[in-house]
Rosetta silent file (secondary structure, phi, psi, omega in degrees, C-alpha in Angstrom):
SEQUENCE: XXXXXXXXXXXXXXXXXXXXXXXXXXXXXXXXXXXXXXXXXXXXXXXXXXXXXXXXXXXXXXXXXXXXXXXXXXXXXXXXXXXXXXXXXXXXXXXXXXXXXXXXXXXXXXXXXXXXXXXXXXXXXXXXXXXXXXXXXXXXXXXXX
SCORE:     score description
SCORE:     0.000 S_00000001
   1 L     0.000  127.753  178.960  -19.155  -29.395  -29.313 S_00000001
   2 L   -80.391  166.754 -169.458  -17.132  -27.230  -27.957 S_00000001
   3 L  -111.451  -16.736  146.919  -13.021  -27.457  -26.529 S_00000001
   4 L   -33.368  113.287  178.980  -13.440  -25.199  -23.615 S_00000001
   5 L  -100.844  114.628 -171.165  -12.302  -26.412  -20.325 S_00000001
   6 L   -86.131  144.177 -177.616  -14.287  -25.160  -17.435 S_00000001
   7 L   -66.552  118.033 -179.498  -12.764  -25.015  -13.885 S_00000001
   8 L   -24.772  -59.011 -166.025  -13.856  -27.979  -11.905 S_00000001
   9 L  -141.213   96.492 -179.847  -15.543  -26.513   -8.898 S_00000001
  10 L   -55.598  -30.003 -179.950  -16.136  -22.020   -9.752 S_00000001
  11 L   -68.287  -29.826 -175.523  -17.372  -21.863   -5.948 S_00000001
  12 L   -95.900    0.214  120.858  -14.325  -22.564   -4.619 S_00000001
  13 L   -66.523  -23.000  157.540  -12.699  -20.168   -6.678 S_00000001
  14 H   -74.808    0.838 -179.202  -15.155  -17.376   -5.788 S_00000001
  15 H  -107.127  -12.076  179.121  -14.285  -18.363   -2.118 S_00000001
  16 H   -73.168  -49.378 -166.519  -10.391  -18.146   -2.475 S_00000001
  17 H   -42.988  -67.227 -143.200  -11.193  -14.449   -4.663 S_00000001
  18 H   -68.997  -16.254 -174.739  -13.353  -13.205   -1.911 S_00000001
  19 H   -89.747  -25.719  162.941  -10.963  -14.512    0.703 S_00000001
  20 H   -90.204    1.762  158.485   -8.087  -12.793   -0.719 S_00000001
  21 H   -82.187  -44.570 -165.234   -9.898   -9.632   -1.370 S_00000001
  22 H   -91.121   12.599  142.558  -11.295   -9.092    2.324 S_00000001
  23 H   -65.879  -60.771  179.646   -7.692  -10.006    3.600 S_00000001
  24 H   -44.752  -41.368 -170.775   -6.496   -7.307    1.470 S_00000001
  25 H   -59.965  -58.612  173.131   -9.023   -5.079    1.928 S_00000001
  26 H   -34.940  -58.354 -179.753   -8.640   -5.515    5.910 S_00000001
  27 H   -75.744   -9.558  163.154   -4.972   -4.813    5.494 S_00000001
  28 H  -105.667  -15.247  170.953   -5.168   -2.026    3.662 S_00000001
  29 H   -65.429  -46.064  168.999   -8.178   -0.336    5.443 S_00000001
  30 H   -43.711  -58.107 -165.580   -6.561   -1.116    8.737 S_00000001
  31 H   -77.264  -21.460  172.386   -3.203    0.379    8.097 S_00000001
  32 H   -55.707  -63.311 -171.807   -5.026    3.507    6.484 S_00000001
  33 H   -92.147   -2.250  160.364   -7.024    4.428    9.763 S_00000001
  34 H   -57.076  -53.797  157.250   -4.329    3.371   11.967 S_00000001
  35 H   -27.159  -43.197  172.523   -2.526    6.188   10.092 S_00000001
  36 H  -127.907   15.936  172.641   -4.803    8.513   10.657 S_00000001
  37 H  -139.391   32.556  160.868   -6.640    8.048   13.937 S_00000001
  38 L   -96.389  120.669 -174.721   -3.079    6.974   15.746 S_00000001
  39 L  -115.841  117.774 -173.027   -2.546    9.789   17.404 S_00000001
  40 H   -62.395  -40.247 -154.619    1.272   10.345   18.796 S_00000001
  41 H   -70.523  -27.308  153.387    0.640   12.362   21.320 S_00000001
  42 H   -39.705  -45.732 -179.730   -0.313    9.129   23.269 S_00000001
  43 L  -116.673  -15.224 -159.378    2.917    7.852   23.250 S_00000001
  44 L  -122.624  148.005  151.270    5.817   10.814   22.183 S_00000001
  45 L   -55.665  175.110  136.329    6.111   14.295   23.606 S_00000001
  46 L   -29.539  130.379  169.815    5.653   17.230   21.242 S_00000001
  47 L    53.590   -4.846 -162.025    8.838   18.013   18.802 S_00000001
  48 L   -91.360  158.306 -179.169   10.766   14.827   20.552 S_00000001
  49 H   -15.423  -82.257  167.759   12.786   12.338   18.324 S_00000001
  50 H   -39.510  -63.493  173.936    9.780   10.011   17.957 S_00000001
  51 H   -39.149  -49.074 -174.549    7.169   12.521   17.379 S_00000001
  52 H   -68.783  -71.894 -140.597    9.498   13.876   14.012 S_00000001
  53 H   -45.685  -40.041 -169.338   10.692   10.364   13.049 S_00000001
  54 H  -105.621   18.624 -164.604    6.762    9.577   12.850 S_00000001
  55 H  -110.438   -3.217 -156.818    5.147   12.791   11.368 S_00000001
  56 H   -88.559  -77.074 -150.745    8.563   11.990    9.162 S_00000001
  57 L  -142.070  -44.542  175.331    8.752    9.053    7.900 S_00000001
  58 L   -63.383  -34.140  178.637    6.210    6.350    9.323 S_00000001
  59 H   -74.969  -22.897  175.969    3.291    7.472    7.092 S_00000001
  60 H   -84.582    4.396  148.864    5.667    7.489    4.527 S_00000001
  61 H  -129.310  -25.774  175.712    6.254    4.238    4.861 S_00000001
  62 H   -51.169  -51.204 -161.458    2.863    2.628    6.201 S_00000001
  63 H   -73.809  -42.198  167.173    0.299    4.180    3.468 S_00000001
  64 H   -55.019  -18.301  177.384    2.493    2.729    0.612 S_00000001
  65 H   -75.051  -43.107 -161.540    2.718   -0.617    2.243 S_00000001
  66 H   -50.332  -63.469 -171.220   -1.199   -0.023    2.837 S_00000001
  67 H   -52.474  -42.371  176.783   -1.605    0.692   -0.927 S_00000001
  68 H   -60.251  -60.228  167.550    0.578   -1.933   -2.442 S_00000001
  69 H    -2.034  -74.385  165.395   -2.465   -4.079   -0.782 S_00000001
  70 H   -13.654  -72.320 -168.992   -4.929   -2.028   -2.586 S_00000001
  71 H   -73.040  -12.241  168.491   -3.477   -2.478   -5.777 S_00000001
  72 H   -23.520  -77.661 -164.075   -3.588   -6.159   -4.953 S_00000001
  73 H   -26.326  -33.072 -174.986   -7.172   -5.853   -5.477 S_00000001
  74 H   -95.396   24.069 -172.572   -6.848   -5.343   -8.709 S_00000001
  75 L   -50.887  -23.670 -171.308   -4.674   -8.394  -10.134 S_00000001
  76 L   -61.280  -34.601 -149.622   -7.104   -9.490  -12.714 S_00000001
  77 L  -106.133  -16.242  172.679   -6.061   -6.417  -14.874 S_00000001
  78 L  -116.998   70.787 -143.270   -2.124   -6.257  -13.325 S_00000001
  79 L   -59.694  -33.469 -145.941   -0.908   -9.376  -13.532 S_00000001
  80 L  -123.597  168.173 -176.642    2.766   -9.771  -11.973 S_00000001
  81 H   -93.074  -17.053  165.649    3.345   -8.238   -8.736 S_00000001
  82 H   -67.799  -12.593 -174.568    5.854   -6.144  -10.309 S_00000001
  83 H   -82.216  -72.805 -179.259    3.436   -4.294  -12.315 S_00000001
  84 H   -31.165  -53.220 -160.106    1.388   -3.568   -8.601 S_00000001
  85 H   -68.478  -40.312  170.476    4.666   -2.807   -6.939 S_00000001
  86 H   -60.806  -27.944  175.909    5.132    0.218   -9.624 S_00000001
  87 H   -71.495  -27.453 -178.720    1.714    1.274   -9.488 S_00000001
  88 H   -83.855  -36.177  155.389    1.914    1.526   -5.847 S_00000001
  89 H   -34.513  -68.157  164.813    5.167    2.808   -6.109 S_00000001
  90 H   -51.744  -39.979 -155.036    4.572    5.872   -8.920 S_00000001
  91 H   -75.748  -65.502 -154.753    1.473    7.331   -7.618 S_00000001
  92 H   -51.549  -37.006 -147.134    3.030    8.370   -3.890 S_00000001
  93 H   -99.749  -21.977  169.473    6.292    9.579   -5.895 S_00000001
  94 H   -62.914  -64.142 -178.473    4.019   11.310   -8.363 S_00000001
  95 H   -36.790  -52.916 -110.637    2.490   13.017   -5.533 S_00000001
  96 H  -126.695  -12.149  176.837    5.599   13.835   -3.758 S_00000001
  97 H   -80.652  -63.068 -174.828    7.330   15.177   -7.331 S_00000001
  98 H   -32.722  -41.991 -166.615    4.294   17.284   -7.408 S_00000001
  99 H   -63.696  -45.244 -151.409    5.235   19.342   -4.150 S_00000001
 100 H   -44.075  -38.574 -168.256    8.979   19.605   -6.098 S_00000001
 101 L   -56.576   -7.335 -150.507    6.816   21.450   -8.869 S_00000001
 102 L    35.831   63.781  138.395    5.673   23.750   -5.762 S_00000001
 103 H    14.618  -70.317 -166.541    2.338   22.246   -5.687 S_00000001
 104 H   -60.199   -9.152  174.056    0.969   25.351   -2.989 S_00000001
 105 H   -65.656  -74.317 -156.977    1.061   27.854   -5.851 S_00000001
 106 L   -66.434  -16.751 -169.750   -1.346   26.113   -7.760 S_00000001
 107 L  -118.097  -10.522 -179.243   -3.791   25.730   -4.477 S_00000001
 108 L    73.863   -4.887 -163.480   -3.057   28.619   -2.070 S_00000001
 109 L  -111.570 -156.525  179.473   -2.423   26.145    0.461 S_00000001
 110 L  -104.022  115.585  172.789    0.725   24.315    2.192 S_00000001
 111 L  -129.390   21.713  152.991    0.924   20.707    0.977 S_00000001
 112 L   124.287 -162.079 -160.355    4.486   19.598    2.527 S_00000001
 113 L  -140.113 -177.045 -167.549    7.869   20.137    0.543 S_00000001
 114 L  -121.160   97.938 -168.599    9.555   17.422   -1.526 S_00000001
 115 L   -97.245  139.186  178.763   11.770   15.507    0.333 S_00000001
 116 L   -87.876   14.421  172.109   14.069   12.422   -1.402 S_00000001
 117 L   -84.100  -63.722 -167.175   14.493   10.666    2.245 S_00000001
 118 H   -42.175  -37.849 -165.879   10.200    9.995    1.528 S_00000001
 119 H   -76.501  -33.048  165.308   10.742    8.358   -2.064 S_00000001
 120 H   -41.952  -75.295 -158.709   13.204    5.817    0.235 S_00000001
 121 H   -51.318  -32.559 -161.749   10.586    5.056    2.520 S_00000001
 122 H   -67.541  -44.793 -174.153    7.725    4.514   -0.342 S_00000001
 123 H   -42.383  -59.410  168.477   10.380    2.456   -1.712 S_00000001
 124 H   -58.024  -24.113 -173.554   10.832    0.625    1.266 S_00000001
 125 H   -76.702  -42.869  169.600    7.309    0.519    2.130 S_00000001
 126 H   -48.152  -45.002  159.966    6.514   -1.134   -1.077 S_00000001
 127 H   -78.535  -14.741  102.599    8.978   -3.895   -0.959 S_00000001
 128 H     7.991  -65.185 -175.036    7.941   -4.889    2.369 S_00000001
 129 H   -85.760    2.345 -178.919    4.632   -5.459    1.223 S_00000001
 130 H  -106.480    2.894  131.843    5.773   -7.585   -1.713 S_00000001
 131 H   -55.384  -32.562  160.380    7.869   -9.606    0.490 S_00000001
 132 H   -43.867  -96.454 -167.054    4.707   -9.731    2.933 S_00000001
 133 H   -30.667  -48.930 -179.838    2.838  -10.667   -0.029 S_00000001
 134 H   -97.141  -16.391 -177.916    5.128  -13.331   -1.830 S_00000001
 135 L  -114.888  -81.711 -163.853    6.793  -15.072    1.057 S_00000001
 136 H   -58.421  -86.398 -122.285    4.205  -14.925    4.214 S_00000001
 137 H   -55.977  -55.695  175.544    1.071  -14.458    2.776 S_00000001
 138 H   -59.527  -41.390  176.671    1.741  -17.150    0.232 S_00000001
 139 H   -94.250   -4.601  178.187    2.840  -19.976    2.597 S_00000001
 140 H   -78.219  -46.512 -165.351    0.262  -18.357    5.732 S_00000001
 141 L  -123.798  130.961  173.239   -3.247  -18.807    3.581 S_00000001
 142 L   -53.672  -40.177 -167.459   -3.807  -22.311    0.970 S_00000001
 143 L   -90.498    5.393 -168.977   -5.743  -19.531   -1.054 S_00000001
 144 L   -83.639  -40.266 -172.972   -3.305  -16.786   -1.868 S_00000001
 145 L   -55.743    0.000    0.000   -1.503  -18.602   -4.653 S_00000001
């Protein structure tokens, strides 16, 4: 006989997973093509304040908020949210190191320049979403914990 304790009722843990995966998913898909099929010219002139501040700064804080989501997904294998918040953290700053290396050399092309105001924003965008994550999220849906 075995000592192995089995979860009472497995469906209703495969309905909490799936319900906190297609929130996540939603929230990170969402902020992703809002990113890229928001088009400014709808709301800012050309070259005006707004128009830098969001070719600037806003993606550079949205798609890491997006991402920290993402990495959600994976919790089985990253347990603490701090491990997610680095992973989401490192990659865009990996990226964004990469230009420092001057990146277009290796590619012929233009891929942006390496600014330290952007590693702020991932920063910010990331702790955002783990405040999102650990304070609303937790007390908004019975299934997040």
């Amino acid at each position: 006989m075995s000592s192995a304790t089995f979860p009472r009722n497995p469906t209703k843990n495969i309905n909490r997973s799936l319900a906190k995966s297609a929130v996540l998913l939603a929230i990170s898909a969402g902020l992703f093509w809002f990113t890229e099929d928001f088009s400014p010219v709808k709301i800012f002139e050309p070259q005006s304040k707004g128009w830098v501040l969001w070719f600037s700064f806003a993606k550079d804080l949205i798609l890491p908020f997006a991402f920290y989501f993402f990495v959600c997904l994976g919790e089985k294998w990253l347990k603490t949210w701090q491990v997610r918040a680095l992973v989401a953290f490192a990659v865009p700053a990996l990226l964004e190191f990469g230009q420092l290396l001057n990146g277009p050399m290796l590619l012929n092309r233009y891929m942006g320049s390496f600014d330290l105001l952007d590693l702020v924003m991932y920063a910010i965008g990331v702790g955002s979403a783990v405040i999102v994550e650990q304070k609303v999220f937790a007390k908004l849906f019975k299934f997040w914990s």
